[in-house]
TORDREN-85959 format. One line per 5 residues: number of its first residue (from 1); their letters; for each residue x, y, z of N, C-alpha, C, O, CB. Coordinates in Angstrom, 3 decimals. Glycine has a CB too. Layout:
# TORDREN-85959
NUM	A	X,Y,Z,X,Y,Z,X,Y,Z,X,Y,Z,X,Y,Z | ...
This chain:
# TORDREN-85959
1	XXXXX	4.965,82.029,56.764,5.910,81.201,56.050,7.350,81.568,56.393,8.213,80.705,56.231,5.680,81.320,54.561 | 7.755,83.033,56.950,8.758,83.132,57.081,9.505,82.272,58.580,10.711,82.149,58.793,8.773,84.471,56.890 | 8.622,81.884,59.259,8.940,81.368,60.293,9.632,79.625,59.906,10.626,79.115,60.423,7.580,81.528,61.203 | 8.858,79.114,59.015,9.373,78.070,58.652,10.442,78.019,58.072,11.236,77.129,58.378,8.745,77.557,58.125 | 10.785,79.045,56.983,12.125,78.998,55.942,13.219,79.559,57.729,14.427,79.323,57.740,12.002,80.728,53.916
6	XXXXX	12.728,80.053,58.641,14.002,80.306,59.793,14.171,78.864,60.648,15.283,78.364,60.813,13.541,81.750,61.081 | 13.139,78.355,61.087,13.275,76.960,61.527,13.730,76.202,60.774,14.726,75.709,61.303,12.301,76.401,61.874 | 13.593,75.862,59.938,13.945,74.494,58.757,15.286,74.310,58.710,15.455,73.116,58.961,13.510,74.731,57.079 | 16.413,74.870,58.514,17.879,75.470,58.523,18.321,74.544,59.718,19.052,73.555,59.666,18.051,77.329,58.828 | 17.498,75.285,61.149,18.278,74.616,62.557,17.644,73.305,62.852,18.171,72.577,63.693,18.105,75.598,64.039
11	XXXXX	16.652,72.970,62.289,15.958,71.645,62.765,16.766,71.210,61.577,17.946,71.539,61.694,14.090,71.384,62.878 | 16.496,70.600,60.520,17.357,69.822,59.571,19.145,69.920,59.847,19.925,69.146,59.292,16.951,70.454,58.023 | 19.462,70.718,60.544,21.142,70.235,60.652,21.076,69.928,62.044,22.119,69.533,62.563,22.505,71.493,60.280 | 20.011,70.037,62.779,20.029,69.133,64.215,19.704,67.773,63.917,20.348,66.968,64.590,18.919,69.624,65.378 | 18.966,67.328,63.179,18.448,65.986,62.437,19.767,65.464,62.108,20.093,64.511,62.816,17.409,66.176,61.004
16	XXXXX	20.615,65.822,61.231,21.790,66.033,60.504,22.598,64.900,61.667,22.932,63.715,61.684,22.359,67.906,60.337 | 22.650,65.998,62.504,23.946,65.631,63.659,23.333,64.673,64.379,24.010,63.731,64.790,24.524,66.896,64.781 | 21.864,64.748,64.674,21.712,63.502,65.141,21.860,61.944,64.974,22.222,61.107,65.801,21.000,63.612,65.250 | 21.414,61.779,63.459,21.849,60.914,63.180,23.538,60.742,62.730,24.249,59.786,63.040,20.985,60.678,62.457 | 23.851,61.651,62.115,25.463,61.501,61.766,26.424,61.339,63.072,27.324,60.499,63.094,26.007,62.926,60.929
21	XXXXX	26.248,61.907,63.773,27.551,62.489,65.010,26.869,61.776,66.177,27.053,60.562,66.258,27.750,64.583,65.392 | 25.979,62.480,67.239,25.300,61.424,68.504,23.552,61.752,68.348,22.953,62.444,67.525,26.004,61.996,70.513 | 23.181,61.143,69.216,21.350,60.971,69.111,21.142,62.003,70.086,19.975,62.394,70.115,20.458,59.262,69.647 | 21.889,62.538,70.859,21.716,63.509,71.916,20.823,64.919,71.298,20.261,65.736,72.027,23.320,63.911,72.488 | 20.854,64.973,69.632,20.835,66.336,69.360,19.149,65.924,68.278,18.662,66.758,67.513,22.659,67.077,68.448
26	XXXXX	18.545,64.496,68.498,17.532,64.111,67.831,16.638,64.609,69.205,15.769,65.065,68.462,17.554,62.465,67.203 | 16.208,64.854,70.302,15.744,65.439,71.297,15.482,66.727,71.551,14.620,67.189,72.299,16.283,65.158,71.983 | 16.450,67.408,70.741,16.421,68.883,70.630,16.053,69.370,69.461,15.509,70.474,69.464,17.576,69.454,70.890 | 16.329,68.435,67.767,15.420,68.230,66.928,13.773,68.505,66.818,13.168,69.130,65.947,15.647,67.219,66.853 | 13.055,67.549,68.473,11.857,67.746,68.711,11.585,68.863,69.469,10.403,69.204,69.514,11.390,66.762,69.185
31	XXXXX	12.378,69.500,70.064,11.557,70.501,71.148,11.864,71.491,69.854,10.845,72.003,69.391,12.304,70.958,73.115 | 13.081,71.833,69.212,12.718,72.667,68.089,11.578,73.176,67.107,11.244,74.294,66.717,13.272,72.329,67.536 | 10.959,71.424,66.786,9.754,71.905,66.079,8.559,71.885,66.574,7.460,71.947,66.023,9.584,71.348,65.061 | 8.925,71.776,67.885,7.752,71.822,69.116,7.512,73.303,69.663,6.482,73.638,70.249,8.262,70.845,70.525 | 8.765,74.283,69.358,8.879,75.629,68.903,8.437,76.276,68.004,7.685,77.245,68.116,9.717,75.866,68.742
36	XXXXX	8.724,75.957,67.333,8.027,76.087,65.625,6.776,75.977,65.856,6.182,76.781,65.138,8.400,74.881,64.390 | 5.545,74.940,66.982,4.711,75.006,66.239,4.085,75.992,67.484,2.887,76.259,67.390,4.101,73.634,65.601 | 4.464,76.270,68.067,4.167,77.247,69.095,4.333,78.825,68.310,3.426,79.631,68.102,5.300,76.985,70.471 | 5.080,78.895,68.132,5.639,80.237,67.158,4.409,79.856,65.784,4.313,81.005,65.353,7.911,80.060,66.509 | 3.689,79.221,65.095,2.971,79.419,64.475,1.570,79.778,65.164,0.869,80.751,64.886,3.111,78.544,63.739
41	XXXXX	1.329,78.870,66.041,-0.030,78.918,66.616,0.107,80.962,67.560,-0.923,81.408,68.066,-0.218,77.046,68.055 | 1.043,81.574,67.590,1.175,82.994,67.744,0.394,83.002,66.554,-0.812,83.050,66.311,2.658,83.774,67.828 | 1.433,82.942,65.889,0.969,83.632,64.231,-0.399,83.776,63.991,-0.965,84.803,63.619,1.403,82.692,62.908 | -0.975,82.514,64.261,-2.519,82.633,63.765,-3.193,83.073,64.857,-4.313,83.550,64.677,-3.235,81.284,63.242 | -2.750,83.012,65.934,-3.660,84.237,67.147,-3.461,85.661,66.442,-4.370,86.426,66.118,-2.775,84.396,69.115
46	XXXXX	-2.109,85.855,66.274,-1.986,87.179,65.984,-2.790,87.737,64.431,-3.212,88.773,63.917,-0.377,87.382,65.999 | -2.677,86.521,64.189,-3.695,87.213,62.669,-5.170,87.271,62.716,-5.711,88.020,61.902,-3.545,86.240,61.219 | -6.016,86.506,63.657,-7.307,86.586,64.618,-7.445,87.799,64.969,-8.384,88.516,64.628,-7.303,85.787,65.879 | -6.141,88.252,65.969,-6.412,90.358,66.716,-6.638,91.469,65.631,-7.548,92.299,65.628,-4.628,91.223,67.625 | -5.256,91.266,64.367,-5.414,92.305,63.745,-6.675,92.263,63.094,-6.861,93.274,62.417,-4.414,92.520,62.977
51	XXXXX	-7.966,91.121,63.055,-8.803,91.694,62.219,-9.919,92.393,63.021,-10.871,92.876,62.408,-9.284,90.706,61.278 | -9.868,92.448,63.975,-10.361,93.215,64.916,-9.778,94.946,65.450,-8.613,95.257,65.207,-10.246,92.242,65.920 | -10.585,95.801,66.065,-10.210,97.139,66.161,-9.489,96.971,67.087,-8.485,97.683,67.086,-11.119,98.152,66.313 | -9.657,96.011,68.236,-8.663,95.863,69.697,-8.792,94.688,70.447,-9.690,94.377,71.230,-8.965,96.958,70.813 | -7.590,93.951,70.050,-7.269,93.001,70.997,-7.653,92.879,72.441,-7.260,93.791,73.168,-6.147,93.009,70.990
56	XXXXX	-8.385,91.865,73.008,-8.340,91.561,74.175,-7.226,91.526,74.913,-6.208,91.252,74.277,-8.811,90.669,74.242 | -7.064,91.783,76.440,-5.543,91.255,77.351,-6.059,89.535,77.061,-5.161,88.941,76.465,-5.402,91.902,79.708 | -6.888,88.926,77.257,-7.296,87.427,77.004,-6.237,87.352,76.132,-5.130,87.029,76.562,-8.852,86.979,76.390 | -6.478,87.700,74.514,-5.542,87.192,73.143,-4.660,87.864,73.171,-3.757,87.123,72.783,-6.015,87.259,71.722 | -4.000,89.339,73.474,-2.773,89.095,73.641,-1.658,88.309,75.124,-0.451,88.096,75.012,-2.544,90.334,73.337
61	XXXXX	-2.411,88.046,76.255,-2.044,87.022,76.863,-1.666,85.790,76.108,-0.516,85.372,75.977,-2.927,86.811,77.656 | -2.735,85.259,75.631,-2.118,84.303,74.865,-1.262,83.672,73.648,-1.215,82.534,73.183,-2.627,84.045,74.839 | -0.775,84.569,73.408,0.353,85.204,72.031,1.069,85.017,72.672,1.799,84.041,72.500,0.519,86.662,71.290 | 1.278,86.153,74.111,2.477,86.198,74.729,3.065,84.738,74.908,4.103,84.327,74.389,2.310,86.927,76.018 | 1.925,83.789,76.015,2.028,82.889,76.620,2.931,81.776,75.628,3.906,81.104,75.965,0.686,82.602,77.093
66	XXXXX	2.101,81.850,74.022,2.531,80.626,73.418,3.981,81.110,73.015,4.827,80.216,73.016,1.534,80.079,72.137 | 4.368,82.266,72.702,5.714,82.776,72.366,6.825,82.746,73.838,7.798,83.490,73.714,5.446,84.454,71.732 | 6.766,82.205,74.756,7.175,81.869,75.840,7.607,80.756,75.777,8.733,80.293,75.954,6.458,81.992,76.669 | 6.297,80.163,75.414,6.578,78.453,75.694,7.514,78.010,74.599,8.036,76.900,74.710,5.068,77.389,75.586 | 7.806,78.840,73.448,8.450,78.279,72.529,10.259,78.694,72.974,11.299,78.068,72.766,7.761,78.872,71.019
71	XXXXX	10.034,79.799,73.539,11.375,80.273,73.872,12.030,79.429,74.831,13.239,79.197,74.806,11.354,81.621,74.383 | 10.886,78.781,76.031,10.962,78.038,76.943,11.577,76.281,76.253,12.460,75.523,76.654,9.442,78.209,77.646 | 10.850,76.219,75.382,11.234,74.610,74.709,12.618,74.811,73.751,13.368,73.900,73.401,9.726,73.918,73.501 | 12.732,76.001,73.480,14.214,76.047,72.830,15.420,76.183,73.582,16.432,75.572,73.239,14.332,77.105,71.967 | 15.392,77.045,74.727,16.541,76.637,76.163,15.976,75.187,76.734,16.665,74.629,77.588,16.420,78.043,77.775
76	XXXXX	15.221,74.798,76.463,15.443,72.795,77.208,16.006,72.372,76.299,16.968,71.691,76.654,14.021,71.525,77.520 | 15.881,72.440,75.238,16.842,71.989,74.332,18.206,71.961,74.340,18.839,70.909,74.248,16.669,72.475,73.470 | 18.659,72.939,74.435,20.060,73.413,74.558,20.506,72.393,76.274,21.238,71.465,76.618,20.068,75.602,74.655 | 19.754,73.101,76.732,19.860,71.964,78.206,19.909,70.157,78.154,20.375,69.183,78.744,18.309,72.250,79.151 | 19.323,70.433,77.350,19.565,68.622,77.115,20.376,67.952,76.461,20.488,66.769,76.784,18.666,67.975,76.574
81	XXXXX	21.036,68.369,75.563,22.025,68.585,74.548,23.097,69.057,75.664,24.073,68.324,75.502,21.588,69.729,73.232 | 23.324,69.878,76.631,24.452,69.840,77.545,24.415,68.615,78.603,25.416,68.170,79.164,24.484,71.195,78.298 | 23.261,68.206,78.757,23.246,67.279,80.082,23.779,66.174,79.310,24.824,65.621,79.652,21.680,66.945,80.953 | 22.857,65.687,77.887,23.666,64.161,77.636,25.609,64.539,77.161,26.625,64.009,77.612,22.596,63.151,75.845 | 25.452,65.634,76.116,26.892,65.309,76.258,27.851,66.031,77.030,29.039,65.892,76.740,27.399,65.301,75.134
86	X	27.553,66.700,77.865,28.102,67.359,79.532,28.923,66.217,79.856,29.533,66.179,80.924,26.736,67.657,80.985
């Protein structure tokens, strides 16, 4: 849950500006909570390992992987948001 009360803040005042100010920042809105849901789906891998004595490289590969992709969809964001209003 704490992941949501940290997302909610930057996605709702990207929503905000999107509609108020330009639409450029409703695009980055989505890869945000396209972050978010990447950063959860960790979460519940990671709560799968600890009930176990030892994680596979398989599941923590894939923790890593999805915590990547979210880091990865939050710089396109920012990138896209410079390209339209660049």
């Amino acid at each position: 849950m704490a992941w949501i009360a940290t997302f909610t803040p930057i996605c709702a005042g990207l929503l905000i500006a999107g509609f108020a100010f330009h639409w450029a920042f409703l695009p980055a809105t989505a890869l945000w909570i396209a972050a978010l849901g990447c950063v959860l789906r960790m979460e519940s891998l990671d709560h799968l390992t600890r009930s176990v004595a030892e994680a596979t490289p398989r599941q923590q590969l894939a923790k890593a992987g999805w915590l990547l992709l979210a880091i990865a969809l939050i710089a396109v964001s920012a990138v896209v948001v410079n390209a339209i209003l660049g």
